[in-house]
C-alpha positions as CSV (number, residue, x, y, z in Angstrom):
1,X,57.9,18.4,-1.1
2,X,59.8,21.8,-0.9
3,X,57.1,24.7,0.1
4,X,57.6,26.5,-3.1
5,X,56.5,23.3,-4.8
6,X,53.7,22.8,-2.8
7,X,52.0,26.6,-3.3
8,X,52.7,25.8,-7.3
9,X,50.4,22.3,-6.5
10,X,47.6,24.6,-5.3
11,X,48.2,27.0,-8.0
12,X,47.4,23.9,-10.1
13,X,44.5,22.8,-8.3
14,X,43.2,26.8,-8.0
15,X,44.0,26.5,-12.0
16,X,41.4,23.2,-12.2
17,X,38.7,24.4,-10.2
18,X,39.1,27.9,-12.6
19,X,38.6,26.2,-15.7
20,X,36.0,23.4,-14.5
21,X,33.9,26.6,-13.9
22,X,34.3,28.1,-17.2
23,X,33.3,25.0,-18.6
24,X,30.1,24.4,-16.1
25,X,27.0,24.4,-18.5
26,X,25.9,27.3,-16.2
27,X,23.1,29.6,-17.5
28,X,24.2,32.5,-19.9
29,X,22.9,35.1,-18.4
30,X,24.9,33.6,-14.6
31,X,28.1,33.0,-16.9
32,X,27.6,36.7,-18.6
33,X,27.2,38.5,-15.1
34,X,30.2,36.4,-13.5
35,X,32.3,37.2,-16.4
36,X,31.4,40.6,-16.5
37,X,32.4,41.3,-13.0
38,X,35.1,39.8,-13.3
39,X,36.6,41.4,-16.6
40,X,36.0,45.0,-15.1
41,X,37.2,44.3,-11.5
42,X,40.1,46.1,-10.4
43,X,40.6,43.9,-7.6
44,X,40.6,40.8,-9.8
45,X,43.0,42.8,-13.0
46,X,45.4,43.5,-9.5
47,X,45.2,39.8,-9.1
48,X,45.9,38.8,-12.6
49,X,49.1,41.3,-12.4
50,X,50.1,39.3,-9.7
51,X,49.6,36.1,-11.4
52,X,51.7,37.0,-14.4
53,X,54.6,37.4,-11.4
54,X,54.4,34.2,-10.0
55,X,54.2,32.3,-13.6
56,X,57.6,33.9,-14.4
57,X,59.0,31.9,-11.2
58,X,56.9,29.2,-12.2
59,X,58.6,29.1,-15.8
60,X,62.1,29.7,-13.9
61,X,61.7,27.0,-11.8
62,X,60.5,24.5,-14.5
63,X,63.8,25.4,-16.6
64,X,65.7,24.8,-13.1
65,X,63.5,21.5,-12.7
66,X,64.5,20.4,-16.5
67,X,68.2,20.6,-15.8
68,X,68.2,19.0,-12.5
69,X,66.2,16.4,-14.7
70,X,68.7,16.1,-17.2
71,X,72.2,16.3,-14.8
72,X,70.3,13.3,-12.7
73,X,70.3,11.1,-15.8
74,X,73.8,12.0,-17.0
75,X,74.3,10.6,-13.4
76,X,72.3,7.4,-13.7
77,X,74.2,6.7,-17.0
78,X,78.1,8.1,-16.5
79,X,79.2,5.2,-15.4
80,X,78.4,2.0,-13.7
81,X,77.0,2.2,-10.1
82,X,77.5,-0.5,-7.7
83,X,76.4,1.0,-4.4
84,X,72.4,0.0,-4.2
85,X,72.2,2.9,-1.7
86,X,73.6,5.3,-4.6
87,X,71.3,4.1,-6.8
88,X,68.5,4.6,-4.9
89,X,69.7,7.7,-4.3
90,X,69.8,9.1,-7.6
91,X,66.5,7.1,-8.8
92,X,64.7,9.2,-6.1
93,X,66.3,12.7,-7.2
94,X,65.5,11.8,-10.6
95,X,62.2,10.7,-9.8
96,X,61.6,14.2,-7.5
97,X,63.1,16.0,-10.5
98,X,60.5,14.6,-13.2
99,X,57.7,15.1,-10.6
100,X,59.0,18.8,-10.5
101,X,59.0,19.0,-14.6
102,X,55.6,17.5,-14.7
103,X,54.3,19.9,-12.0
104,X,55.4,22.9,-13.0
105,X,54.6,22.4,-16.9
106,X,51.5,21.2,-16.3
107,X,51.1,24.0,-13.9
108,X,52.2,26.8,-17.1
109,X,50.5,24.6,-19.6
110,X,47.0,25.3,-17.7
111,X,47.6,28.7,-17.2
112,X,47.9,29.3,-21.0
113,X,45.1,27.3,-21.6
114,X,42.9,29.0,-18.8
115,X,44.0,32.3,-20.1
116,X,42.6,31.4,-24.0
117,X,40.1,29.8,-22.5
118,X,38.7,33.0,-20.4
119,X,39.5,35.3,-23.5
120,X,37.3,33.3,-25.7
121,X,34.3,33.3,-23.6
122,X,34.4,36.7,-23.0
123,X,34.9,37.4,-26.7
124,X,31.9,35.0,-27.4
125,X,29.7,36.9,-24.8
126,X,30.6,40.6,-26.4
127,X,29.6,38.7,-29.9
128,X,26.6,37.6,-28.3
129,X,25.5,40.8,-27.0
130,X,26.6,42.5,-30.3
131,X,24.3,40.0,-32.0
132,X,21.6,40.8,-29.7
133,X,22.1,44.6,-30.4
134,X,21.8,43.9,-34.2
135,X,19.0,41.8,-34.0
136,X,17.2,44.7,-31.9
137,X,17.8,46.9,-34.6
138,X,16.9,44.7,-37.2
139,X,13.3,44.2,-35.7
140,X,13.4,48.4,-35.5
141,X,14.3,48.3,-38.7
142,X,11.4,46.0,-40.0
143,X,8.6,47.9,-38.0
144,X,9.8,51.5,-40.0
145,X,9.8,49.0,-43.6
146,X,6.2,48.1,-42.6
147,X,5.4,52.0,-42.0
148,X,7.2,52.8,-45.0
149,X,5.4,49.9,-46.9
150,X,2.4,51.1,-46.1
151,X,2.5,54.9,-46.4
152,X,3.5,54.0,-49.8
153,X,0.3,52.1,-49.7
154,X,-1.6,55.2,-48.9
155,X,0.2,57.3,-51.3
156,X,-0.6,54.8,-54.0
157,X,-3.9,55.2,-53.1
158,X,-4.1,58.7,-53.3
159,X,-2.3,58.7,-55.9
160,X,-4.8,56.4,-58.0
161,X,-7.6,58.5,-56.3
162,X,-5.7,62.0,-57.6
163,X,-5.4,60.8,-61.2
164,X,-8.9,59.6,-61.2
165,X,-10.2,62.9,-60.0
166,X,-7.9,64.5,-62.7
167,X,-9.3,62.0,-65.7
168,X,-12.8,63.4,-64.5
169,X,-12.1,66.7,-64.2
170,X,-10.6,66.7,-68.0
171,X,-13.4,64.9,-69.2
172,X,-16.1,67.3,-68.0
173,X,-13.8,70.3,-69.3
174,X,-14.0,68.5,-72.5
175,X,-17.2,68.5,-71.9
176,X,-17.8,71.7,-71.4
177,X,-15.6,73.1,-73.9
178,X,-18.2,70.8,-76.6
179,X,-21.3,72.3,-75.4
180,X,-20.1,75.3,-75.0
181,X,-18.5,75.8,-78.6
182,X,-22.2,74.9,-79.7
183,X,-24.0,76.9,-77.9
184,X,-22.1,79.7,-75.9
185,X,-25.4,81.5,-74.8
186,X,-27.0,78.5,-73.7
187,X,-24.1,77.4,-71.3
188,X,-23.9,81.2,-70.0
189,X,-27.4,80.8,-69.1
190,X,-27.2,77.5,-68.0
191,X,-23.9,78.7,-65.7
192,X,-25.7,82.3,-64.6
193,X,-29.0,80.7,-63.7
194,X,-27.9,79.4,-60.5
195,X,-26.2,82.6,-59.5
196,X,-29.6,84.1,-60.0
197,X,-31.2,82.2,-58.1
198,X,-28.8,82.4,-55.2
199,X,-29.4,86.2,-55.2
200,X,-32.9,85.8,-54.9
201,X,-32.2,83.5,-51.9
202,X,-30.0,86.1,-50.0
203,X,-32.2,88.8,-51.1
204,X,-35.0,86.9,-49.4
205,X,-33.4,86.4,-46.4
């Protein structure tokens, strides 16, 4: 196998070992941390520059690989071949060709796959975290309700508390507005008597 050929067969089996690890049933918070780096690693977004490079010659040499594919069995079937060494011949180039169709798709295919694969974990994590977030705020958001709840409680209270205080208050101005449109002299006396006698007290002391 041709050297180019073989660094696209470790691409491949760098591209399985990849995606067997996103798919690891590895803790979240591991997966989260791993992902993390590696989304906001310069190192690894030089990498993935890179790696968009070498899939263009991987695509080019799969569309080379197709038509050496197809020109090999135009070959086998032009015409009748009566030379077993021919034949053998072109059975193996075809043969070579197919294995360098298979291995170069399969080698793209991956990568796309790899590629939706990373995007939609990542997405899922930054959901995750959003969720996370909201459900934070949500619990904040309960704890002021129950303050809320209950300084309308209180006020309630007060409230009920006021307007009883304000019932009792008109009824002993009612009250006093009866006795006192019997008997005006007997409620002044009634209200100056203890005035009196708080004068005598201070004059005593």
């Amino acid at each position: 196998m041709a050297l180019h050929y073989t660094l696209i067969f470790a691409l491949l089996v760098f591209e399985c070992s990849v995606f067997v690890t996103l798919i690891l049933p590895l803790p979240h918070r591991w997966r989260r941390n791993l992902l993390y780096v590696v989304s906001r690693s310069k190192a690894i977004a030089f990498v993935f520059y890179w790696m968009r490079v070498v899939f263009a010659f991987v695509f080019l040499l799969f569309i080379d690989a197709v038509i050496r594919m197809q020109k090999t069995q135009e070959e086998l079937h032009a015409e009748p071949i009566v030379n077993a060494q021919m034949e053998s011949q072109l059975h193996a180039r075809k043969f070579y060709s197919q294995r360098n169709v298979y291995l170069t798709g399969f080698t793209l295919f991956l990568g796309l796959i790899l590629t939706g694969t990373y995007n939609l974990i990542l997405d899922l994590l930054h959901r995750e975290d959003e969720l996370d977030t909201l459900k934070q705020d949500l619990e904040a958001t309960r704890k002021e309700l129950d303050v809320a709840r209950k300084r309308v409680a209180d006020f309630e209270i007060l409230k009920k508390q006021a307007e009883g205080q304000h019932d009792e208050y008109m009824r002993l101005a009612d009250k006093h507005n009866a006795l006192e449109a019997r008997s005006p002299g007997q409620v002044s006396s009634i209200v100056e008597e203890p005035v009196v006698v708080l004068k005598e007290v201070k004059k005593d002391a």
